[in-house]
N, C-alpha and C positions, 0 to 999 in steps of 0.2 A: 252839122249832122255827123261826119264822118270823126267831127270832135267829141261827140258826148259816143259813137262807138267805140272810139278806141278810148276812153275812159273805162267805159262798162267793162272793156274786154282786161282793161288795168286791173278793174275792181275785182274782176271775177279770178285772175291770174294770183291778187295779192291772196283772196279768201282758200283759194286750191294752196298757197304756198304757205298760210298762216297752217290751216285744217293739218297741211302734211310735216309742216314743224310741232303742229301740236300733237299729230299721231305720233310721230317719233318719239317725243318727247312722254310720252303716257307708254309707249313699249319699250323705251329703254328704261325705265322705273320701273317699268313689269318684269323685265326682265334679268334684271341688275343683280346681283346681292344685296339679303336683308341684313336687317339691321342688327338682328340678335350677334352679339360676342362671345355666347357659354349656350351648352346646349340646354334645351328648357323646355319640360313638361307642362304641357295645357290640358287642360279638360275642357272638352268642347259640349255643355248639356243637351243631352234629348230636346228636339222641339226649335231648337235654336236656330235661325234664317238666316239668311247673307247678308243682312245690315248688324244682326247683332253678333254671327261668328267675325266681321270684319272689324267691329270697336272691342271685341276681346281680345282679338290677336293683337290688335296697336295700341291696347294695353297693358298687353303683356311685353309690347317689346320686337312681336316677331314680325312684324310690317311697319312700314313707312306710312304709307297713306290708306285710309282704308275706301277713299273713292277711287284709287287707282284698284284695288282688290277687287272693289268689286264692278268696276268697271272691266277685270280680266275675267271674272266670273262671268260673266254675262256671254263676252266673248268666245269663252269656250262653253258654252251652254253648260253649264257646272253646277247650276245652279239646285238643281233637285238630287245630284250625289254626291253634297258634302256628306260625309258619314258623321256621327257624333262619336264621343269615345277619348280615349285620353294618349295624347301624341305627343314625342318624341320629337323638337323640333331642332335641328340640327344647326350649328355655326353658320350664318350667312344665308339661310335660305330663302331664293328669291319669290314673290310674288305666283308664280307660274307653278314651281317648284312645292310651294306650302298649299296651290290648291289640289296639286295632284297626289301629294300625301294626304287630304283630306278626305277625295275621291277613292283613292284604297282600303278605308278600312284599315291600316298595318296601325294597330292601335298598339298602346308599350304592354308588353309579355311580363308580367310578375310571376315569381315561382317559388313554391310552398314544397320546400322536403321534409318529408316525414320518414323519423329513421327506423329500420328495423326493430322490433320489438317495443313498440309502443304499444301502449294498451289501446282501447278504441275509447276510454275516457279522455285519458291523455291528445287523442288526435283530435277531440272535438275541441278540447281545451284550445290548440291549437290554430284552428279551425276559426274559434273564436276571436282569436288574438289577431290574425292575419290581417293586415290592412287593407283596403280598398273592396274587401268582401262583404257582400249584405247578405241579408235574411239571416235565417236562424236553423240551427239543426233541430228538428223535432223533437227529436230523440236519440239517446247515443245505440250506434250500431251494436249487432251481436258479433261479441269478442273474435276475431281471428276472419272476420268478412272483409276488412279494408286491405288494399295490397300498398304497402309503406315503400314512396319513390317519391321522386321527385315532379308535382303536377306545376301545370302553366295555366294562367287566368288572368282574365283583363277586370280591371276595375269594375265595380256593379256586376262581376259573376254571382253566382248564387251559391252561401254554405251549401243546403241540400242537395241541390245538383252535383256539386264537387266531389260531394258524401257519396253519390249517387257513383259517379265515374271511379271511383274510389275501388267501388264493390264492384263495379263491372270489370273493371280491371285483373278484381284476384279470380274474379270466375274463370276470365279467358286464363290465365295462367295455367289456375288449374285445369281448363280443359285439354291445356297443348301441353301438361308436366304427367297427368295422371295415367295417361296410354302410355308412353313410354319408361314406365316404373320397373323396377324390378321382381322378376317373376317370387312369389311366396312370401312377400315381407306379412309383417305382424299387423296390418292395417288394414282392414274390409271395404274404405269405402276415402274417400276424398278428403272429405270432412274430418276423418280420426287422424287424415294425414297432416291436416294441418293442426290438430292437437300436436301430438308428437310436434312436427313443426315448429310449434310454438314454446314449448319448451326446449330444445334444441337453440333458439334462436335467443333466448333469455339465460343458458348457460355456457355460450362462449361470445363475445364482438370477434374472435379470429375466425376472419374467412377460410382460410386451410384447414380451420379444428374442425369445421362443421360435419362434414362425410364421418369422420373419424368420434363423434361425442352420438353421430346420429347411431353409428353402428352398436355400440355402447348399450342405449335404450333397446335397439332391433335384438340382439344380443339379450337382452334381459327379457322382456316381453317374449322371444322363442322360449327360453328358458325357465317363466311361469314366474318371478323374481320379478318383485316390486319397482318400482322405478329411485324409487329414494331423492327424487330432486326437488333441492330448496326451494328454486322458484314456483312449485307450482305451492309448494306450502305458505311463500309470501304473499302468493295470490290468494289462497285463503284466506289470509289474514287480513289483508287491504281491498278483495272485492278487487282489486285493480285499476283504484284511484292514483296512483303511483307507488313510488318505491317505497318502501317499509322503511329506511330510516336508521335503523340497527341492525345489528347481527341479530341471525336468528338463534335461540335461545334450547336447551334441552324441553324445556316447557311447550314451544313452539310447536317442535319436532311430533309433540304427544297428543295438540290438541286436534279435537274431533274435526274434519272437515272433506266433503267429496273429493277437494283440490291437496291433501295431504298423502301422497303417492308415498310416504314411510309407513302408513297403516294400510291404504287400501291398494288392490292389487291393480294391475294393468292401469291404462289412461284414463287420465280426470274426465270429467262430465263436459269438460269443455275446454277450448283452448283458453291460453291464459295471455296473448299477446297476439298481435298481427304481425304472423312473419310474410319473413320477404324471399323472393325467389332462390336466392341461394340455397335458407334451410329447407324449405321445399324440395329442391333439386335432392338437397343430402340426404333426407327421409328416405325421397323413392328412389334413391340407387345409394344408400349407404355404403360406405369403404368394408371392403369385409376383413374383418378383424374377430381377434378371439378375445376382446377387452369386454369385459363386466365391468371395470370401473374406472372412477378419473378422479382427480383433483387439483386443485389449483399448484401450480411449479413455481410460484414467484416472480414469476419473469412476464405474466398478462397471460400464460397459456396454460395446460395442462401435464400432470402426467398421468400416464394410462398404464392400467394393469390387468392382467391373467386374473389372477388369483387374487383370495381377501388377502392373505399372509404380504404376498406383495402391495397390495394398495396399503394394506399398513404403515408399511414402510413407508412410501410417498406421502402417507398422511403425518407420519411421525417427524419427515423433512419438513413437510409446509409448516406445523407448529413451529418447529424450531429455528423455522426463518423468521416466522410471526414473531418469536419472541426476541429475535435477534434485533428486529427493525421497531421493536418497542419500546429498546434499551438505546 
């Protein structure tokens, strides 16, 4: 009797000692470093359970076994906050490791810059292009509503929504740039500011010229003097499908359009681009200056003049750099 006891009590000693070699042995493979060697982007889809996110990952590479996954799964009741989404799976991450990046949600961050002075065709265009983004933009925004920056979005965001954050973005701007404006400028209301704005922002890319091209227009508009800038006449011309493509022409200059600020007086009917908070800023506190006009210097920037007699001159320089660098 006391033979087949101390048997029983053998058998019971081997099964406790086998159970805690094989616990061990199942948490040190939980625990361990995975198998990945480079860092590697998963998509884990909507809908998807703990047997079939565990035979994705171990074929993608990023686990060893996927009974041991999901056997850690379980353990850590993980079970219902795997998140779906698309991750980021780093050198070596271990079992334990890959289900608690799964649990957070820290899905990989994509980011879409839109630069100053695009038109709102242009941005849908873009919009379009951007990888990992669904749905569709209904329709393209009204000109000078998007605020052009840099946005962030996880794969399966939505064009419209983006479009959406887009335009909620230039409101707050303007609500936090418009009170603090400067007292009497040429502008009535938010909206003219971002006209003006926009033309500002499609006749210089130099950040320091802006205050200084803004004063310019502010300066003309007190003054009853037409604005005479090209861009909004190439806007006419293209509706704002992109850039015109050529020089504009004396013909150009002549033809009839609400967006040709050389015939009609004060600001076009609309903006002609979506600016960005810089030009914004230079509208409502313009550099004060006594410049009525500008032209290109050769050098990417302007020069600025008093008087026509003198912008003459500066225009008589730019020709004859033109023609220098033609030769």
């Amino acid at each position: 009797m006391r033979r087949l006891v101390n048997l029983g009590a053998f058998a019971v000693s081997a099964l406790v000692l086998i159970a805690g070699l094989l616990a061990y042995f199942i948490i040190d493979r939980f625990e361990r470093p995975g198998p990945l060697t480079a860092d590697t982007v998963i998509l884990i889809p909507q809908g998807s359970g703990v047997d079939a996110i565990a035979r994705q990952l171990h074929e993608a590479g990023a686990i060893e076994d996927p009974l041991v996954f999901r056997l850690g799964v379980r353990l850590l009741r993980a079970g219902r906050e795997l998140r779906a989404g698309e991750y980021l799976f780093p050198v070596a991450l271990s079992n334990r490791d890959v289900i608690e990046l799964l649990r957070s949600g820290q899905t990989v961050v994509r980011r879409l810059t839109l630069a100053e002075g695009l038109t709102s065709q242009e941005i849908v265009a873009l919009l379009e292009q951007a990888e990992a983004l669904e749905g569709a933009v209904d329709s393209v925004p009204p000109e000078g509503s998007l605020l052009p920056e840099t946005y962030h979005y996880a794969r399966g965001d939505d064009r419209g929504e983006l479009v959406a954050r887009m335009g909620r973005a230039r409101d707050e701007l303007l609500s936090e740039l418009w009170p603090r404006r400067a007292p009497n400028l040429p502008v009535a209301t938010p909206e003219e500011a971002v006209v003006l704005a926009s033309i500002v922002e499609k006749e210089t890319g130099i950040a320091g010229e802006r205050p200084q091209v803004a004063s310019v227009f502010v300066n003309r508009l007190r003054k009853g003097m037409r604005l005479q800038s090209d861009p909004t006449v190439v806007y006419g011309l293209t509706g704002g499908t992109g850039p015109l493509g050529r020089a504009l022409t004396r013909k150009d200059l002549q033809a009839p359009s609400p967006y040709n600020t050389y015939l009609n007086p004060g600001l076009p009917p609309g903006p002609i681009a979506n600016p960005g908070r810089a030009a914004l800023e230079a509208v409502l506190n313009p550099a004060q200056t006594p410049f009525l006009y500008f032209v290109a210097d050769g050098s990417g920037g302007h020069a600025f003049a008093k008087t026509l007699a003198e912008h003459n001159r500066n225009v008589a320089k730019w020709r004859k750099l033109q023609m220098q660098n033609a030769n």
